[in-house]
C-alpha positions as CSV (number, residue, x, y, z in Angstrom):
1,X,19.0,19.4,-29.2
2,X,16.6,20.0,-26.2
3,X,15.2,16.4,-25.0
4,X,12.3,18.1,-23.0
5,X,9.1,17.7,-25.1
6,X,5.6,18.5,-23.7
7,X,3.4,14.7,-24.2
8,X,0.1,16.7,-24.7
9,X,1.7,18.6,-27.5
10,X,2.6,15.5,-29.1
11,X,0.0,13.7,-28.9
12,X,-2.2,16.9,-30.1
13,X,-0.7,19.2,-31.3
14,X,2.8,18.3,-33.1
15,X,2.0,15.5,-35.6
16,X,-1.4,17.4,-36.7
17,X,-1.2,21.0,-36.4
18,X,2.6,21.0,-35.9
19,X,2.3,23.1,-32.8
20,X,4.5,23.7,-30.2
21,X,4.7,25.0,-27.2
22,X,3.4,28.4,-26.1
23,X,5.4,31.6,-26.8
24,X,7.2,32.5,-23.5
25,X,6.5,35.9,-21.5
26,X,8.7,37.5,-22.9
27,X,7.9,36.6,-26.1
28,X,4.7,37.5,-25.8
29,X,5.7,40.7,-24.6
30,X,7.9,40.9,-28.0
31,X,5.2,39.5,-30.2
32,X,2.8,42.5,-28.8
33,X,4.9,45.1,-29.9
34,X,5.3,44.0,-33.1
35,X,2.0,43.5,-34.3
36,X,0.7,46.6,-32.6
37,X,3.8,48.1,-34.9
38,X,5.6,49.4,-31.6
39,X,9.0,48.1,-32.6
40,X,10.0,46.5,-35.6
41,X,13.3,44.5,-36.2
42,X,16.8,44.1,-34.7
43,X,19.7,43.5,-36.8
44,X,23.6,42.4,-36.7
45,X,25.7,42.9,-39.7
46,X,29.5,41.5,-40.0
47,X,32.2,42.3,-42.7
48,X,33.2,38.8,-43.9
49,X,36.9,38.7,-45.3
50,X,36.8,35.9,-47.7
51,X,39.2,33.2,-49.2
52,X,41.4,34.8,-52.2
53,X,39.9,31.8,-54.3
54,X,36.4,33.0,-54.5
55,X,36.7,36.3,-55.2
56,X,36.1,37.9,-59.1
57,X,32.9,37.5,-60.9
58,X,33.9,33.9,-62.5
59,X,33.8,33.1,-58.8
60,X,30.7,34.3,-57.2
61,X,28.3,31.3,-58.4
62,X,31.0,29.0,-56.1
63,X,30.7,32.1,-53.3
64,X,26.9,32.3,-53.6
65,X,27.0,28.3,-52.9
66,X,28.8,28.1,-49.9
67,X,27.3,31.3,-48.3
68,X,23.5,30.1,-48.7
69,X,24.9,26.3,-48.0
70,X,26.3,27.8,-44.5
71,X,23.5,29.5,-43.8
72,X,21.3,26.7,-44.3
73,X,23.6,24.9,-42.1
74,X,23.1,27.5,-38.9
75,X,19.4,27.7,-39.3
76,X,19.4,24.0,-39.0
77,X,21.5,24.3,-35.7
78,X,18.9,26.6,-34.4
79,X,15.4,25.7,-34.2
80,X,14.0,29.2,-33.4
81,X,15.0,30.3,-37.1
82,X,12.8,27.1,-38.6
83,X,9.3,28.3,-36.8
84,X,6.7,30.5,-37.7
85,X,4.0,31.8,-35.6
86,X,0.3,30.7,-34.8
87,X,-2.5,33.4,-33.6
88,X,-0.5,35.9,-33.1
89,X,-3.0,38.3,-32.1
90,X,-4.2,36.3,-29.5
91,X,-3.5,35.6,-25.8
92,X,-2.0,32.7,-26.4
93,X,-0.1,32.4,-29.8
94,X,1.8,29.3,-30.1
95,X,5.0,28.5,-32.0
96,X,4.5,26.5,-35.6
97,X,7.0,24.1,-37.1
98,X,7.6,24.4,-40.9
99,X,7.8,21.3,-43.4
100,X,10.7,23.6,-45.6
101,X,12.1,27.7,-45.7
102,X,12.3,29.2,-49.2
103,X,15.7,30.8,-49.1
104,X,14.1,32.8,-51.7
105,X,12.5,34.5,-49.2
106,X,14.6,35.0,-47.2
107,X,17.9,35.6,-48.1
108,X,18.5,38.1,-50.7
109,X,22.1,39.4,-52.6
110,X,23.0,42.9,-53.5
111,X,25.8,42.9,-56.3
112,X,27.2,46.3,-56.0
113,X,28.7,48.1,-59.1
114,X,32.5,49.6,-59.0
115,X,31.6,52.6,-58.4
116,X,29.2,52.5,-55.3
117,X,29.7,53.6,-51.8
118,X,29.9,50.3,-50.2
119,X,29.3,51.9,-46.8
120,X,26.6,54.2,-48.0
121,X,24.8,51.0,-49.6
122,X,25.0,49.3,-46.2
123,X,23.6,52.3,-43.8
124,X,20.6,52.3,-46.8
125,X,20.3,48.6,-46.4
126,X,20.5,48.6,-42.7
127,X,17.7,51.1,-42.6
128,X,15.4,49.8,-44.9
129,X,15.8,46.3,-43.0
130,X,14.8,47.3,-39.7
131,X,11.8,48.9,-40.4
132,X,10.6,45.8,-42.8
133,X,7.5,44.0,-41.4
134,X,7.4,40.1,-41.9
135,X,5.0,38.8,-43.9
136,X,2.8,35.4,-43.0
137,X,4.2,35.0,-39.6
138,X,2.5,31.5,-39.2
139,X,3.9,30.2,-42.4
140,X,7.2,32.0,-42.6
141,X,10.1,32.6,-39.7
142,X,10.8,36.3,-38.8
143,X,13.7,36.8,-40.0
144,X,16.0,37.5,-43.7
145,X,19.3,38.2,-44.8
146,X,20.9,40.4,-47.1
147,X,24.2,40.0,-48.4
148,X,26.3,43.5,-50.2
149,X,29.3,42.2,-52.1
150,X,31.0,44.2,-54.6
151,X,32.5,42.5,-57.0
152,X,36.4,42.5,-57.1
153,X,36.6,42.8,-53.3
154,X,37.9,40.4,-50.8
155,X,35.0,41.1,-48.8
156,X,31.3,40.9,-48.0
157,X,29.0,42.6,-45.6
158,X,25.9,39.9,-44.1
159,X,23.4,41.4,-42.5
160,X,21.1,39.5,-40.5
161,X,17.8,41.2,-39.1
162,X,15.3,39.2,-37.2
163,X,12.1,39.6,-35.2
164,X,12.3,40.2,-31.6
165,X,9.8,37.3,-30.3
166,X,12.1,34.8,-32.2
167,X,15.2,36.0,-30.4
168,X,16.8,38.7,-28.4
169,X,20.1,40.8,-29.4
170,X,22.4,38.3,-28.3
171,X,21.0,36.0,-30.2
172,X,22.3,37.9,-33.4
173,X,25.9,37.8,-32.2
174,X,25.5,34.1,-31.3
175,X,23.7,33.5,-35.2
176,X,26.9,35.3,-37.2
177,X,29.3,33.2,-34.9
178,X,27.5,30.3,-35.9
179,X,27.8,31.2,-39.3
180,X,31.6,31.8,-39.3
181,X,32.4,28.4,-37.4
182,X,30.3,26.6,-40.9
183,X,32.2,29.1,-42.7
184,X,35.1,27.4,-41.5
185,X,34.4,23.5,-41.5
186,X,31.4,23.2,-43.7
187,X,32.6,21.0,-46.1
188,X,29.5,19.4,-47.2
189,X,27.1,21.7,-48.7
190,X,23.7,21.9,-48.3
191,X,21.3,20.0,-50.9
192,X,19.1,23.3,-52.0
193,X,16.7,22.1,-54.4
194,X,14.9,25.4,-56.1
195,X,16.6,27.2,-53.0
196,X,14.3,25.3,-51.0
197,X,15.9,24.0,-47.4
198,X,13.8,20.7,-45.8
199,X,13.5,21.2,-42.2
200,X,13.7,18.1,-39.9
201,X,10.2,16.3,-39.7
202,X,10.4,15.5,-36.3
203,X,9.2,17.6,-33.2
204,X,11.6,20.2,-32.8
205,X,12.7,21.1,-29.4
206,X,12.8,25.0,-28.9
207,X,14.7,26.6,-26.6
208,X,12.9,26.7,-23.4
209,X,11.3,29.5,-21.9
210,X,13.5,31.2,-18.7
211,X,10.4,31.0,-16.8
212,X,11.0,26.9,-17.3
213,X,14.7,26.7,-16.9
214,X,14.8,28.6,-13.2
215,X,13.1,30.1,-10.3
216,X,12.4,33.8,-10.9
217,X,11.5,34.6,-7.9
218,X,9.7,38.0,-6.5
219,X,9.0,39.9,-3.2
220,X,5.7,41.1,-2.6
221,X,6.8,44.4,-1.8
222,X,8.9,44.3,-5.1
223,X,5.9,43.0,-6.8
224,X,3.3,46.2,-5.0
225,X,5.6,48.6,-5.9
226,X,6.3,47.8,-9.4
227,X,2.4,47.4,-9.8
228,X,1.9,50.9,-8.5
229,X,4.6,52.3,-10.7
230,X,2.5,50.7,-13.8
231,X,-1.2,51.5,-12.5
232,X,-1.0,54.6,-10.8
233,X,-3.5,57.6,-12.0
234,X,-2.1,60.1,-13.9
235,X,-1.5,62.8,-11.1
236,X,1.2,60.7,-10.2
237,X,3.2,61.2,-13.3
238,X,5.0,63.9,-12.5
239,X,8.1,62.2,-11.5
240,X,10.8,64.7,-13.3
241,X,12.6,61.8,-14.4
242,X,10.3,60.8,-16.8
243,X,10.9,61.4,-20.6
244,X,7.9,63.7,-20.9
245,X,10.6,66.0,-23.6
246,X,10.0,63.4,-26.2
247,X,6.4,62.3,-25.7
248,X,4.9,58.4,-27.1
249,X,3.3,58.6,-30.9
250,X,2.4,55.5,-32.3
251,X,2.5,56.9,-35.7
252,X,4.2,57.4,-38.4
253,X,6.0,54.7,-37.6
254,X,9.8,55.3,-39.3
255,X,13.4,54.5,-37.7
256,X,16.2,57.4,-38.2
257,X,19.6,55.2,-37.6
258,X,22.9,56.6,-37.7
259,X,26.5,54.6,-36.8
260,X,29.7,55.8,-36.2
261,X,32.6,53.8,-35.5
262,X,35.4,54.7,-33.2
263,X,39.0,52.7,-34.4
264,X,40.7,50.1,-32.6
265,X,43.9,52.1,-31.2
266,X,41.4,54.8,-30.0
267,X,39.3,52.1,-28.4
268,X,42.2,50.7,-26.7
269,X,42.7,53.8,-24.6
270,X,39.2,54.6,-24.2
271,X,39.2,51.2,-22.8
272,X,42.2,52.0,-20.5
273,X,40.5,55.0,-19.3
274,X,37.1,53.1,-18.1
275,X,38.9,50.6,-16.4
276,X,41.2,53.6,-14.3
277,X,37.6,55.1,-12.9
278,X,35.9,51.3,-12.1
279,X,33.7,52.0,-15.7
280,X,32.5,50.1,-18.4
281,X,32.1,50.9,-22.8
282,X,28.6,50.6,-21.7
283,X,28.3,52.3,-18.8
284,X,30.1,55.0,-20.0
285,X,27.9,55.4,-23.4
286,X,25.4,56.5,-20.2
287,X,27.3,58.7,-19.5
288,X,28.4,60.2,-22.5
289,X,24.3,60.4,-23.4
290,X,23.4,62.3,-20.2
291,X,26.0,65.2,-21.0
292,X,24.5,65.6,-24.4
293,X,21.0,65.6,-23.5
294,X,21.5,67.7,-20.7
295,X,23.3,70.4,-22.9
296,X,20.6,70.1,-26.1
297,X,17.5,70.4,-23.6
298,X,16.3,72.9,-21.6
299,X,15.9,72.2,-17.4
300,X,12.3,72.8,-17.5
301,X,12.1,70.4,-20.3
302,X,13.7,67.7,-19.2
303,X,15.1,68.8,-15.0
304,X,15.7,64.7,-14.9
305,X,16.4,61.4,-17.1
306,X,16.1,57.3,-16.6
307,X,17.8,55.4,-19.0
308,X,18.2,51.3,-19.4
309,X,20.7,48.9,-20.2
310,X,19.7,45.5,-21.7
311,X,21.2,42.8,-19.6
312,X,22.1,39.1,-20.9
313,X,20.2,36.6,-18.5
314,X,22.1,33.4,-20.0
315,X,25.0,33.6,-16.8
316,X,21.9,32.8,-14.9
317,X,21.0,29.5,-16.8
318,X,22.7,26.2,-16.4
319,X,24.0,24.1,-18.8
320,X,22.4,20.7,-19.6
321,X,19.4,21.0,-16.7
322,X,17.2,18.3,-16.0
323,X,14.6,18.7,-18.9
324,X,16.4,20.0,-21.3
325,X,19.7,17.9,-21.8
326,X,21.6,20.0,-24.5
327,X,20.9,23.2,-23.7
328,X,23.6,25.7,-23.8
329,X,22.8,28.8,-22.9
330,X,26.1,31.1,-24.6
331,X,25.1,29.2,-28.1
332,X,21.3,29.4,-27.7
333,X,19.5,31.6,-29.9
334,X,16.2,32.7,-28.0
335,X,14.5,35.2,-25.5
336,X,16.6,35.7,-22.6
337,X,17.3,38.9,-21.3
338,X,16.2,41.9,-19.2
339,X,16.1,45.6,-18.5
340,X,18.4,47.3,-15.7
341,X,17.3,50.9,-14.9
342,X,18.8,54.0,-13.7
343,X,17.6,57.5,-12.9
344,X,19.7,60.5,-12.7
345,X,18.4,63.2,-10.1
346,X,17.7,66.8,-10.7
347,X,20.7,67.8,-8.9
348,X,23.1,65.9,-10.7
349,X,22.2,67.2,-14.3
350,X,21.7,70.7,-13.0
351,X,25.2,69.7,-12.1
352,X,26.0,69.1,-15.3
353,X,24.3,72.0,-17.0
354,X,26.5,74.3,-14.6
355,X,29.3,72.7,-16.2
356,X,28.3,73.2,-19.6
357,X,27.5,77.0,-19.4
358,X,30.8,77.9,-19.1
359,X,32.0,76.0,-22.0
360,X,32.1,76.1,-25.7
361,X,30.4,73.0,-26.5
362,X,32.0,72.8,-30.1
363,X,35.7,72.5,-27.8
364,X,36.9,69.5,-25.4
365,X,34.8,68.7,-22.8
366,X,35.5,71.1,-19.5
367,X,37.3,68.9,-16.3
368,X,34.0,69.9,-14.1
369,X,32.2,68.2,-16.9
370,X,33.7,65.2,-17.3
371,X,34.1,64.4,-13.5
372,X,30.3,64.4,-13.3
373,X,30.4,62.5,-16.3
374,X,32.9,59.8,-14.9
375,X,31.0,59.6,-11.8
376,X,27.8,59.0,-13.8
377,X,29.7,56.1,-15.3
378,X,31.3,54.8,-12.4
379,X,27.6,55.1,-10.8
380,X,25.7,53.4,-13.6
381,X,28.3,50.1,-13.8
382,X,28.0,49.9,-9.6
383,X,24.2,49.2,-10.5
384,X,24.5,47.0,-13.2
385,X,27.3,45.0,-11.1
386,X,24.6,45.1,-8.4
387,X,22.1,43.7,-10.6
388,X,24.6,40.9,-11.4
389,X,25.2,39.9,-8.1
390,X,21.2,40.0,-7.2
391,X,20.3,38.0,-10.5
392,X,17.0,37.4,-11.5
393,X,15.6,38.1,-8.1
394,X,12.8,40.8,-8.2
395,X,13.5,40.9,-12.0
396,X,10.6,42.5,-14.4
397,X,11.2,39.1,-16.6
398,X,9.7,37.0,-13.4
399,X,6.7,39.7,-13.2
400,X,5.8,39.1,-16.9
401,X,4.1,35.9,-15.4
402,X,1.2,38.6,-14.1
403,X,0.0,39.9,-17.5
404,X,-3.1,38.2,-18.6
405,X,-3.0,39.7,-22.7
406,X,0.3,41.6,-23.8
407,X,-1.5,43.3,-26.5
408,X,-3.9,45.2,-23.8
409,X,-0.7,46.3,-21.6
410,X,1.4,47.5,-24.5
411,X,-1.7,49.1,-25.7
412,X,-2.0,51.2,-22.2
413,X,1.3,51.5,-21.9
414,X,1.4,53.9,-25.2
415,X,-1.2,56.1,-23.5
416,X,1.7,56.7,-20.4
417,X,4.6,59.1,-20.5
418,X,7.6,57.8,-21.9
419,X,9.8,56.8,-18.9
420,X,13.2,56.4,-20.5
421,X,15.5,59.1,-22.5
422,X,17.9,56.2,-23.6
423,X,18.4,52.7,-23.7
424,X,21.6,51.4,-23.9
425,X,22.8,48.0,-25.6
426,X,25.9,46.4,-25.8
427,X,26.5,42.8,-27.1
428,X,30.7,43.0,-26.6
429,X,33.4,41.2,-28.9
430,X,32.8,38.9,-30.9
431,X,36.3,37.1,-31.7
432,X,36.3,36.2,-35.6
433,X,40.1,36.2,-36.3
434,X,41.9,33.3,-37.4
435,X,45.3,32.3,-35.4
436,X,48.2,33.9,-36.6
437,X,49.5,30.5,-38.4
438,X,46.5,30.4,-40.6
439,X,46.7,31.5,-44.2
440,X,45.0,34.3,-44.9
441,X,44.6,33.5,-48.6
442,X,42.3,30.6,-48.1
443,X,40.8,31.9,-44.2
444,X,37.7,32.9,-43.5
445,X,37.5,36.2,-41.2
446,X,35.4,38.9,-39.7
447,X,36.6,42.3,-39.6
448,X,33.4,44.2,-38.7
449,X,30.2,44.2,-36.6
450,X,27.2,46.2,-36.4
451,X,24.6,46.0,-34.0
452,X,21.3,48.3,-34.5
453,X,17.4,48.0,-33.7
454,X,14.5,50.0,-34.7
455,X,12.7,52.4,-33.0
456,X,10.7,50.8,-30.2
457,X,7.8,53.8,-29.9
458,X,6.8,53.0,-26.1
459,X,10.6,52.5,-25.2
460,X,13.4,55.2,-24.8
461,X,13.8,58.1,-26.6
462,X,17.2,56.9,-28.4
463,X,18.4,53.4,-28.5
464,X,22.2,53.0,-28.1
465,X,23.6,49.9,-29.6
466,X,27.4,49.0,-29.2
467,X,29.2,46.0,-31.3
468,X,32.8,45.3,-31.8
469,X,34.8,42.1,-33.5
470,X,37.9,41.0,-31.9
471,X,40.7,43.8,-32.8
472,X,38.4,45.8,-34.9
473,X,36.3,49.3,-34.7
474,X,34.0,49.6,-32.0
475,X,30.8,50.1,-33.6
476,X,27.8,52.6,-32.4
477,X,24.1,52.9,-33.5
478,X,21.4,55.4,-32.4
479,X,18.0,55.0,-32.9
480,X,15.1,56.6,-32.9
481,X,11.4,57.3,-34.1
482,X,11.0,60.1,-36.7
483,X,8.1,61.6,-35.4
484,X,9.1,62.3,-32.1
485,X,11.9,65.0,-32.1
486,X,13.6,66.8,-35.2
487,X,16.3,65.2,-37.2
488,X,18.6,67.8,-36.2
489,X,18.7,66.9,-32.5
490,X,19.4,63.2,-32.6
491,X,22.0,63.7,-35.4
492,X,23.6,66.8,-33.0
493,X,23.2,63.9,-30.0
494,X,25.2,61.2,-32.5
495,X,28.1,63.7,-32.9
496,X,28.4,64.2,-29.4
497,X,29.0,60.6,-28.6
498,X,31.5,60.2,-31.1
499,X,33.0,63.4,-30.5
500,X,33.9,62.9,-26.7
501,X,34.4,59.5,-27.3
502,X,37.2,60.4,-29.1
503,X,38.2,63.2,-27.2
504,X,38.5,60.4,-24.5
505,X,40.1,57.8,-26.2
506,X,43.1,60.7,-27.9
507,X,43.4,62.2,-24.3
């Protein structure tokens, strides 16, 4: 796929040791986390609509065939899903490529009776998924599937959860669309001897660090002032911003997850509205989460908030550069994204907490309200546009280059305040219909999608993941760590969102 290879590895490294190349910064950055058990796994699930022919129990050996065959068939398109990991507690770990994957191990099917709660059984599923830990990272990729099918139904739900240093959110969108397309034209099945998939013997080309593909370039003054932020004593962490409400634990580490879904002709008009006040689904998810937070916590607990969004680096890549013919950046499964931040002042959530005082909270949001919240939104995608237009100029990614041992930083980092309150994630549409002419009876189709990640304990507060599939729900997961707040508030923060946001889609 990639042509780029490095000689020294293959001389050394790659027909002895099978080595490859170096985790990138950023994976390293992931890899800390997870072995220092800071953040666990990231998933995306999809509702599969099947062919009428291979549903019923007389059918499901054929089904269980040609779902494990196309899955064999996208790991094979994407070499990050066929590596495991060398010395992953050291500064240096290095990617390892496998002789053969037992799909055993990886890929696992729930037959659900008649009478089970097929959406109950996939929240369960979900939840015990993300907080899994990989076993034999050097010998085994970081990643496993689960499929729920209930028998009698045209339909089944495949959840894919991974770990971050193989790949970054996108990634899991770009892995199920993958997965349709062999859905779709996979006619020759995979030979899976003891469910046992061979992996190509020769070097594998990974994708290539960012850091490798272009310039990430950084002021000085960028550079000083983000190494202040990071070093400074602790008298200097009073910024009111900060997320001291909900402060870092490392332990018990255990991920509450919740997911509501918001439907299609409700979306439509939601959409509608953003576009009338210059605002974005994700941007206004921002805002939507500063109202609530504002209104469940007290101004001397929290007079101030920073949130982030995740932000897709791929636009920045080119197609096909110089040394690495192949590469295609919108299909590439890897490390490639970045954090945008925002920070909302004292005086606009004291704003906001006016507002709210003179409002029943269980009714509609008040007009004073959701101005402030609008212009939060409006505010929030005028930075992220910004960011866009900058690129990855004075971008944390192109920093990363400046940390000598990830495990260290992440370890000091967890003795800090918490600096965000949320974290907002959106990976868009993913378009899984057939055309119109196709016959539904023998068509593959997806009529769901699910994005949701662990809790990440040195990250924000709540993590915010948005997913939708072309003319579908629009799907929303929060996040959080158990430890750090009471049940009740995130689950009063989850009914918020979907409240208003379909107060704001009916209006």
């Amino acid at each position: 796929m990639y042509e780029h290879r490095n000689k020294e590895d293959l001389s050394r490294g790659v027909t002895k040791l099978k080595l490859l190349r170096q985790l990138s910064n950023n994976e390293m950055y992931q890899l800390a986390m997870y072995t220092l058990d800071q953040y666990r796994g990231t998933s995306v699930s999809c509702r599969y609509e099947i062919p009428r022919h291979l549903v019923g129990v007389n059918a499901r050996p054929q089904l269980v065939n040609i779902v494990e065959s196309a899955i064999s068939s996208t790991v094979l398109e994407h070499p990050i899903l066929q590596v495991g990991i060398a010395d992953a507690d050291s500064k240096k770990p290095t990617w390892v490529q496998l002789d053969s994957l037992d799909l055993n191990c990886h890929v696992t099917w729930r037959i659900l009776d008649p009478f089970s709660d097929f959406e109950d059984s996939l929240k369960e599923t979900t939840a015990s998924q993300l907080d899994a830990t990989y076993l034999e990272i050097d010998k085994r990729p970081g990643w496993r599937i689960v499929v729920l099918y209930q028998d009698q139904t045209n339909f089944m739900e495949i959840l894919f959860t991974w770990s971050h240093p193989h790949a970054d959110g996108m990634s899991g969108k770009i892995f199920h669309d993958s997965l349709y397309q062999n859905f779709k034209t996979d006619t020759k099945q995979q030979n899976l001897e003891g469910h046992t998939l061979k992996l190509p013997e020769s070097a594998l080309s990974l994708p290539p660090p960012i850091e490798k593909v272009i310039k990430l370039p950084v002021d000085l003054s960028y550079a000083l002032k983000t190494l202040w932020q990071e070093f400074r004593p602790p008298f200097f962490w009073r910024d009111p911003s900060l997320a001291h409400w909900a402060p870092i634990r490392i332990s018990p580490y255990k991920t509450q997850y919740r997911v509501f879904t918001v439907e299609n002709h409700v979306l439509s008009k939601l959409l509608t509205a953003c576009r009338k006040r210059k605002a974005t689904i994700t941007s206004l998810f921002h805002g939507l989460a500063l109202v609530s937070l504002a209104s469940n916590l007290e101004e001397k607990t929290a007079p101030a908030f920073q949130s982030f969004t995740a932000v897709n680096l791929r636009r920045f890549m080119p197609s096909n550069p110089p040394n690495y013919q192949g590469l295609l950046p919108d299909r590439t499964m890897g490390n490639y994204v970045t954090l945008q931040n925002h920070k909302f002042s004292p005086v606009t959530v004291a704003q906001i907490r006016s507002g709210l005082a003179r409002t029943d909270m269980s009714k509609k949001l008040p007009v004073e309200v959701l101005d402030h919240m609008w212009s939060t939104a409006t505010a929030v995608r005028a930075e992220i546009v910004q960011k866009l237009k900058i690129g990855v100029k004075n971008d944390h990614v192109g920093l990363m280059k400046f940390v000598g041992d990830w495990r260290v930083q992440m370890t000091n980092t967890a003795q800090r305040p918490r600096q965000c309150s949320w974290f907002v994630t959106n990976l868009g549409v993913l378009d899984a219909i057939p055309n119109s002419a196709s016959d539904q009876s023998v068509t593959w189709s997806i009529r769901r999608a699910q994005f949701a990640v662990s809790a990440e304990t040195t990250q924000a507060a709540l993590m915010i993941s948005i997913m939708t599939v072309a003319e579908g729900r629009l799907c929303v997961t929060c996040s959080w760590q158990d430890c750090i707040f009471d049940t009740s508030f995130g689950e009063h923060v989850v009914a918020d969102l979907e409240r208003w946001a379909v107060q704001l889609g009916s209006d």
